[in-house]
N, C-alpha and C positions, 0 to 999 in steps of 0.2 A: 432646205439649208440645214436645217435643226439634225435631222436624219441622218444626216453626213456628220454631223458635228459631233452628235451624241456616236456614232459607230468609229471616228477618231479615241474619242473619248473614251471609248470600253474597251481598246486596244491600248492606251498610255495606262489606264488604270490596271490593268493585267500585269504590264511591266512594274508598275511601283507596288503595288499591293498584294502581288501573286506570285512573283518571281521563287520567292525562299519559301512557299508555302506546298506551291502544288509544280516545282521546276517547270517555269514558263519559258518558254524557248522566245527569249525576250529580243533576239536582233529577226525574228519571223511577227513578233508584234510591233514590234517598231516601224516594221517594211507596211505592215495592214495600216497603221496609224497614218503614217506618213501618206501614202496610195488616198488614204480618205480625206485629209488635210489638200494634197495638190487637187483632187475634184471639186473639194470646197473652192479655194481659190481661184482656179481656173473657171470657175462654174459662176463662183458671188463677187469675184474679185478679192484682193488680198485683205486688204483695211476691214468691209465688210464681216469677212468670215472669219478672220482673225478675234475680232469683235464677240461676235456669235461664239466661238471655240473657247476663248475665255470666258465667258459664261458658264458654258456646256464643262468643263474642268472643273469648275468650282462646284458645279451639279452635281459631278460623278463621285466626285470627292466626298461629298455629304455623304451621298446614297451609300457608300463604302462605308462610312464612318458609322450610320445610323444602321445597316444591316448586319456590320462587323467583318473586316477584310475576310474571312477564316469562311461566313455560311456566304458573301458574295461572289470570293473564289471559287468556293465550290458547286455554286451553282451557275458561274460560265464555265466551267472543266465540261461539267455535265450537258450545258449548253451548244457550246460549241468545237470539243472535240472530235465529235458525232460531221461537224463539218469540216476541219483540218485534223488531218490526226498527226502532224506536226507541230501543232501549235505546245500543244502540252509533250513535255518529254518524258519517257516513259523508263521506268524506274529499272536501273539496273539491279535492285535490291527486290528479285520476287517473292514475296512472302503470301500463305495466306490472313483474310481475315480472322481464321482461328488460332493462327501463329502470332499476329499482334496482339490479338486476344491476352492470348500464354505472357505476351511480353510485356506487356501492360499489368496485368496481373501480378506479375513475377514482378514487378517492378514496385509495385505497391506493395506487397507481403514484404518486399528486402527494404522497403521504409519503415514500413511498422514494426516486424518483426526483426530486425537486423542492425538498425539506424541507418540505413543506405542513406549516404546526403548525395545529390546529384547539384548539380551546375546549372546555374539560372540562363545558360549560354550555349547553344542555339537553342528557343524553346522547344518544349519536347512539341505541340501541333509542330515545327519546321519538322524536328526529327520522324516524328509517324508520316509526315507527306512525304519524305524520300523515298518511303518503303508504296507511295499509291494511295494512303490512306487518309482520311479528314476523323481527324483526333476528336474531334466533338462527336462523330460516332461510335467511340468505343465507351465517352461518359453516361454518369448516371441517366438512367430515361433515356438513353436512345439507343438506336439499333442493336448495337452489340455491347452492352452493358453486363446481359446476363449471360453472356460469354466470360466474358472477363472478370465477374464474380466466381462464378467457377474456376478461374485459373488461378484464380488468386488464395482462392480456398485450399485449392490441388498443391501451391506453393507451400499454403501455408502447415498442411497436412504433411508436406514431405521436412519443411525442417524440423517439426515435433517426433517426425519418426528417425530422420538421421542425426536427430542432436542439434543444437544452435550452432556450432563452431563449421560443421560438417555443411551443416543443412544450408545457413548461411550464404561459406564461401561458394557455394554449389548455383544456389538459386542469384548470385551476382554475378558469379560468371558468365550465367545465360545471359541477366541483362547486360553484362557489357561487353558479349558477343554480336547483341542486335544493337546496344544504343551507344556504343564506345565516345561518341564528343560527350555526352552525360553524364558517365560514372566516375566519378571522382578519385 
């Protein structure tokens, strides 16, 4: 019964906690939730397993909270898209990792160097998930970190050489050719 409960349960949490992160194809989660819910039911009875499931919610809920929606998400993308490849929607924004890289970068050089203020609104992790990508990979310490110091470098090297005014508007255009809800 638990088994059931807990695989309802990592399909509702996908819906509330994944949806704007990594585009979950939230009425293909809903349909697996529901599918695990009626075997419950039909399996332990309603009162029973309803019982159990509200447990099993409150569980998943934690385990979200204590792992952090952003590395839990993306370790059921990585989990289980490998078994539906409908589940996760796949980005009509193809970019590569060394293009986020560039825009990440470029995006940090036109705060420092520039005062770029961007928009607390969609956070920039929602914004890098649209493009496929999980934004804690391109921070400090991890995978592509020293990607994106180099870009940021290469940014910063081209407004020193084309002037602030030049260099500037140039290195914000890029970013708000890729990150346009963000640039103010």
């Amino acid at each position: 019964m638990n088994g059931i409960a807990r695989s309802a349960s990592e399909f509702n949490a996908l819906r509330v906690f994944c949806s704007e992160q990594f585009s979950v194809n939230a009425e293909r989660a809903q349909k697996y939730e529901q599918m695990y819910i009626n075997v419950g039911v039909q399996s332990f009875g309603e009162m029973k397993f309803r019982a159990e499931l509200s447990q099993e919610y409150a569980r998943r809920y934690k385990e979200v909270e204590i792992t952090r929606s952003a590395q839990w998400c993306a370790y059921q993308r990585d989990h289980l898209e490998h078994q539906d490849t409908e589940l996760f929607i796949k980005s009509k924004n193809n970019i590569s990792a060394d293009d986020m890289a560039m825009v990440l970068g470029s995006l940090v050089a036109a705060q420092v160097s520039c005062d770029l203020k961007i928009k607390s609104y969609p956070p920039l992790n929602v914004v890098v998930a649209r493009y496929g990508f999980n934004y804690p990979d391109f921070l400090p310490g991890n995978l592509y970190a020293p990607v994106v110091e180099v870009k940021m470098n290469k940014a910063r090297e081209f407004i020193d050489v084309m002037g602030k005014s030049r260099g500037c508007q140039a290195i914000i255009e890029t970013v708000r050719r890729f990150l346009p809800d963000l640039v103010q």
